[in-house]
N, C-alpha and C positions, 0 to 999 in steps of 0.2 A: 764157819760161814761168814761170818762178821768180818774175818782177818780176807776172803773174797772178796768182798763187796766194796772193802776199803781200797784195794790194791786195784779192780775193777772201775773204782771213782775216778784215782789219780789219773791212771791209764788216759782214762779219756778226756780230763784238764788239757792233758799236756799233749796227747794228739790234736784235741780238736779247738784249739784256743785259738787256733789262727783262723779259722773259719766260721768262728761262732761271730754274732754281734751282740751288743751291750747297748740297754736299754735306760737310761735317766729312769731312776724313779717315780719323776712325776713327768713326763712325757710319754709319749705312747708309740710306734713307730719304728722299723730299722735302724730309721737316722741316728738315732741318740745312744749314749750311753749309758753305766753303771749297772746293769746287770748282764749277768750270761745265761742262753737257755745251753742246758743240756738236751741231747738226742731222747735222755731215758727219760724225760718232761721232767726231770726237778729242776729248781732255781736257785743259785745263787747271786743273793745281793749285797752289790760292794757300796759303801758308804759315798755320797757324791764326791766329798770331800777332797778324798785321798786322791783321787784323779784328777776330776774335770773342772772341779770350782777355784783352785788357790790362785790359781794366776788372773785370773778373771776379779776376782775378790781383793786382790791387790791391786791390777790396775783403778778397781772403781775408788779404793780408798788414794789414790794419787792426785786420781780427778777430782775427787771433791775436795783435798786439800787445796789443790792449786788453783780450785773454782773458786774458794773462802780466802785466798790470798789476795785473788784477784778483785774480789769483790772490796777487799781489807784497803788495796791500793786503789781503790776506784777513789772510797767514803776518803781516805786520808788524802786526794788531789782534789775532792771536789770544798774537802777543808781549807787548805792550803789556798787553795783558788778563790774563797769567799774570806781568808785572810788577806790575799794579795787586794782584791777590792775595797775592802774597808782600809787598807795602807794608802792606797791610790784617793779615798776620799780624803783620810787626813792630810799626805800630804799636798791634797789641793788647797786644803782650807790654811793647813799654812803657807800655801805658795801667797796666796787671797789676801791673810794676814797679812805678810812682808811685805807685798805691794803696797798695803796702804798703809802700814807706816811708814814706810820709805814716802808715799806721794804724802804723808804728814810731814814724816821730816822735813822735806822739799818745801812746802806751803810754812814751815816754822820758820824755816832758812830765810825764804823771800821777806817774812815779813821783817825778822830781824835784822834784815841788812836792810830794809824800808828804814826802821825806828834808829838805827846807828845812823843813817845819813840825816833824819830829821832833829835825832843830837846835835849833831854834825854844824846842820842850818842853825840851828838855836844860839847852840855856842859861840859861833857865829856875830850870833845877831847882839847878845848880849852880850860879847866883849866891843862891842862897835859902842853900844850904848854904856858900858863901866868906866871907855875910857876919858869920855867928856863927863865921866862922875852920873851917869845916869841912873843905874840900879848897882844894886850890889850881890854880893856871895854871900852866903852863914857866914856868922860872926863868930861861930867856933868850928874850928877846923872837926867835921865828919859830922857836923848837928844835920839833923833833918830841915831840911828846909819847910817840908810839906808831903802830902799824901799823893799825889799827884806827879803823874811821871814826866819826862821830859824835862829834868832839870837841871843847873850849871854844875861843871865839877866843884864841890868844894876849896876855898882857900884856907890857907893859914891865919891870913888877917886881910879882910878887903882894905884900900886905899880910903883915906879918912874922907873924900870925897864923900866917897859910894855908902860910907856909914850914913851921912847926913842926908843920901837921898833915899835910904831904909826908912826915916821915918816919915816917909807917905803912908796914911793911912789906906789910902783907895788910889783908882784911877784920877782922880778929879784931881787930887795934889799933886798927882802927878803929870798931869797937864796943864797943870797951874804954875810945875815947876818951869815951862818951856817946852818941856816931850812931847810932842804935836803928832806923835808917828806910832800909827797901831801897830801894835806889838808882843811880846812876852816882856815883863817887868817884873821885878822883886820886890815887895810891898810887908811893911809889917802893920794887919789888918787889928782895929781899935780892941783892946783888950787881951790881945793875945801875943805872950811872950816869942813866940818863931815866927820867922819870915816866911811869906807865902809866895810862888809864883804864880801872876796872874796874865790873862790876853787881855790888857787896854784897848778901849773902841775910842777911837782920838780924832776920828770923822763924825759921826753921824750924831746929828741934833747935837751940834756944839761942842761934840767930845767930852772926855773924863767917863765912860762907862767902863764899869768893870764886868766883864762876859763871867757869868757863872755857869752857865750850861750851852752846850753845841751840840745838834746833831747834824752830820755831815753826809756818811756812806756808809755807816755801818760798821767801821773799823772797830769800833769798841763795844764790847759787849754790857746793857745795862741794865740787864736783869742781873742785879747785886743784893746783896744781904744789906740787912741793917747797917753796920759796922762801917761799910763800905761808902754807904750814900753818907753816912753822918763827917768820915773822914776826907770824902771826896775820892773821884778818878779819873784814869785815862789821859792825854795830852792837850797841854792849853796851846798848841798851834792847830788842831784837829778838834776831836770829838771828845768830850770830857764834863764832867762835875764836879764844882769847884768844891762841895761840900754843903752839910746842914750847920755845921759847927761855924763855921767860916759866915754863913748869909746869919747866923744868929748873932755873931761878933758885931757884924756892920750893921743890921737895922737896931740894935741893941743901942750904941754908941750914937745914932744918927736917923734922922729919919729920910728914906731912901725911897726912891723910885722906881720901878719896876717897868721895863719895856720888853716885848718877848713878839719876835717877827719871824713869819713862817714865809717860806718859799715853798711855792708849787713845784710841778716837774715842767713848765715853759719857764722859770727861774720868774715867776713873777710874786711881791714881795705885798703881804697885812702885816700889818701890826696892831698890839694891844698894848695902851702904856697905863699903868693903875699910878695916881701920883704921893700914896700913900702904899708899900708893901716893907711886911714885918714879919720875922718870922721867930716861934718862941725856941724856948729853953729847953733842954734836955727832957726837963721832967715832966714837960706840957707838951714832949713825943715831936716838937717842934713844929708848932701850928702854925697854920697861913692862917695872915687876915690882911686885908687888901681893898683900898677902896679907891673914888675918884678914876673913873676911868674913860679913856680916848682911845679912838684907833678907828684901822676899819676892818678889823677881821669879824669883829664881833665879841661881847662878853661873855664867856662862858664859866669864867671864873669866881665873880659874884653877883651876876646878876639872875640868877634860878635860883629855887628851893633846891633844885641837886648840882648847885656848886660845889668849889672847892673851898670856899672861905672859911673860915674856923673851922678848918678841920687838920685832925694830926696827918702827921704821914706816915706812910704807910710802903711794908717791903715784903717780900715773898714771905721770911723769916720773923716779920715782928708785925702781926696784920691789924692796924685800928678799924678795918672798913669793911666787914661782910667778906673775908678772902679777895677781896678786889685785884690786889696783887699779883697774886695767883691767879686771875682770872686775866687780867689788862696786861701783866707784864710788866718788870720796872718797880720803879719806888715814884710813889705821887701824892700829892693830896689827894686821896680818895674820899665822897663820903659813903654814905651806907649802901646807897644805888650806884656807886661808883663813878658817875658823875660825868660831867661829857667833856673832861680833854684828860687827857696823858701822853705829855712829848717826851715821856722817860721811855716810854713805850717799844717794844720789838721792832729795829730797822729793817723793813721790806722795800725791794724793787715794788717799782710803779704797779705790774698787775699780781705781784706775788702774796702769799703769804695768809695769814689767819687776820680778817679785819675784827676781830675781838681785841685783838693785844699787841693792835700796830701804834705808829704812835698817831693822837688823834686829839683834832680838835672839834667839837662837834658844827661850827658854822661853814666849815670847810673839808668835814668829813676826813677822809682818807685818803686826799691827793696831798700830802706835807712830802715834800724833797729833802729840805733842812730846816731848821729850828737856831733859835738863839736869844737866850733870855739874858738880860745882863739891867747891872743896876747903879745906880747915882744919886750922890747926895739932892733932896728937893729941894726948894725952896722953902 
C-alpha cells in the first residue's frame, strides 16, 4: 500500500506541475509563489529562497552599497568643497598681505630716495661752507659725529681751516665768526669731546640761535624712548631733536636763552622767549627750570602751578609725571597734572587726530602747524 501511494504521489508531480500554481508563504492568492496545491488537497511547501528571493535579495544588496558610496562621495565633495573655501580665504589674506607690503615697500622706497636727495642737498651745502673754512668733518676718520641723522660723509683729516672753525661752541660764534647764513654747521658743543651738527638761525633777533627742536609735517616720528630724546633725532634741515645731553652741555657751560615760536595753519607766527633756560644733569632726569619771560603767545611754561618749570622729563619708557607720556605722547616736561604744553607731541593735520596727545600749547590750543625752540647765549 505504501509503495502505491508513493508511486500514485510522483504520478501526479510530474503530470500536473505545469498546471498547478504556487503560493508565497506569506501571501495569499494565485498570483504568487512557493507552494503547490495538489488535486488530493495535500501541500507542499518549497522554501522561498530556493526560488523567488535570490536575485531580488542581491539586487537590493547592490543598491544599498551603491547608495552608501554615493552618499560616501557626496560627504567627501562637500569636504573637499569646504577645503577649497577656507584655501580661497587664505589665499586672499595673503594676496591682502602682499599688497601691502609691497604699498610698504613703495612708501619706504619714496621716502628713501626723499632722505638720499636731502643728503644730497646737505652735502651740498656743507661743502660750499668747508671750503671758505666754514665747518668742518670728524676729526677721525669713521668717528660719529652725533646722534642725529643727515650728516657729512666722513674725512680722513678735515683741512686745518675747518679744524679751527670746530671749535665754535654754538651758533653765536659762529656768527660771530662771519657765517651770517642759516644753515647746517659742525659745532663742538662746550664740554663735549664729538662734534655735533646743528641748524644755525643766523636771521631772526640778530642771529647766532642754535635750533634744538622742529616740528614741521610729521616726517619724523617723536614718540621715542628715553635713550633717544637724551641722545637726540631725526634731520637738522627738517624735523628733529637736538638732544637732552647736548641742551645740558650748553646751559651747563653758559647761561642761555630760550625762544620757542609756533605757527598756526594761516602760517601766522607767537612766540615765547624765557631769558634764563637750564636744563639739568643725567641724574636730576634733566630738569627744566626757566625764567624771565616775553612774547606773545603766552606763558605756559612757568607761569601756573601746573607748569613745566622744575620738572624732570619725561618718555613713554622712563615716566617722572603720572604716565603723562603715555597719555600726551612724546618726551616733555611733564608735571603731575601733565601740564598745558607738549610740542614733542603726536603730529596731526589741522582737523585730525586724538587732541590728548597732539602737540599742544594751552594759550593756542590745537591749531600749532610748526614749532621751533632754539637757544642763545644771554646777556
Amino acid at each position: 500500500m505504501k509503495l502505491a501511494a508513493f508511486l500514485l504521489l510522483t504520478a501526479s508531480l510530474i503530470t500536473g506541475s505545469r498546471s498547478q500554481k504556487c503560493l508565497c508563504p506569506d501571501k495569499s492568492g494565485d498570483e504568487a509563489g512557493g507552494v503547490y496545491s495538489i488535486p488530493a488537497g495535500q501541500t507542499v511547501c518549497v522554501a522561498p529562497k530556493a526560488y523567488t528571493t535570490p536575485a531580488g535579495e542581491q539586487e537590493t544588496a547592490e543598491v544599498a552599497q551603491l547608495r552608501e558610496e554615493v552618499r560616501s562621495q557626496a560627504e567627501e565633495i562637500a569636504r573637499l568643497e569646504s577645503e577649497r573655501s577656507t584655501m580661497q580665504k587664505i589665499l586672499l589674506n595673503y594676496s591682502t598681505s602682499a599688497i601691502t607690503l609691497l604699498n610698504r615697500f613703495d612708501s619706504m622706497a619714496e621716502v628713501i630716495a626723499r632722505q638720499a636727495a636731502r643728503m644730497e642737498t646737505l652735502e651740498k651745502q656743507l661743502q660750499e661752507k668747508c671750503n671758505p673754512g666754514v665747518i668742518a668733518s670728524p676729526t677721525e676718520e669713521g668717528e660719529e659725529s652725533n646722534q642725529l641723522q643727515a650728516k657729512p660723509k666722513p674725512r680722513s683729516r678735515p683741512p686745518p681751516d675747518a679744524i679751527a672753525q670746530t671749535r665754535n661752541k654754538d651758533c653765536l660764534q659762529v656768527y660771530k665768526s662771519g657765517r651770517r647764513k642759516s644753515g647746517p654747521y659742525i659745532i663742538n658743543p662746550p664740554g663735549e669731546t664729538t662734534q655735533t651738527m646743528v641748524w644755525c638761525d643766523q636771521e631772526t633777533e640778530g642771529g647766532g640761535w642754535t635750533v634744538v627742536q622742529r616740528r614741521l609735517n610729521g616726517e619724523v616720528n617723536f614718540n621715542r624712548n628715553w635713550t633717544e630724546y637724551v641722545q637726540g633725532f631725526g634731520y637738522v634741515d627738517t624735523e628733529f631733536w637736538l638732544g637732552l645731553k647736548h641742551l645740558h652741555s650748553f646751559t651747563t657751560a653758559n647761561r642761555y636763552a630760550l625762544r620757542i615760536e609756533l605757527y598756526d595753519w594761516d602760517d601766522n607766527m607767537a612766540y615765547a622767549e624765557y631769558s634764563s633756560f637750564k636744563v639739568g644733569s643725567d641724574m636730576q632726569r634733566y630738569k627744566l627750570q626757566v625764567e624771565g619771560y616775553k612774547g606773545t603767545v603766552g606763558d605756559v611754561i612757568s607761569g601756573d602751578r601746573y607748569n613745566s618749570n622744575n620738572q624732570p622729563f619725561s618718555t613713554r619708557n622712563y615716566d617722572n609725571a603720572a604716565s603723562c607720556a603715555n597719555y600726551r605722547g612724546g618726551g616733555w616736561w611733564f608735571n603731575q597734572m601733565c601740564g598745558y604744553s607738549n610740542l614733542n607731541g603726536i603730529y596731526y593735520e589741522r582737523s585730525d587726530g586724538n587732541f590728548n596727545n597732539r602737540i599742544y600749547w594751552a594759550t593756542v590750543a590745537y591749531r600749532i602747524k610748526r614749532t621751533e625752540m632754539k637757544i642763545k647765549p644771554s646777556a
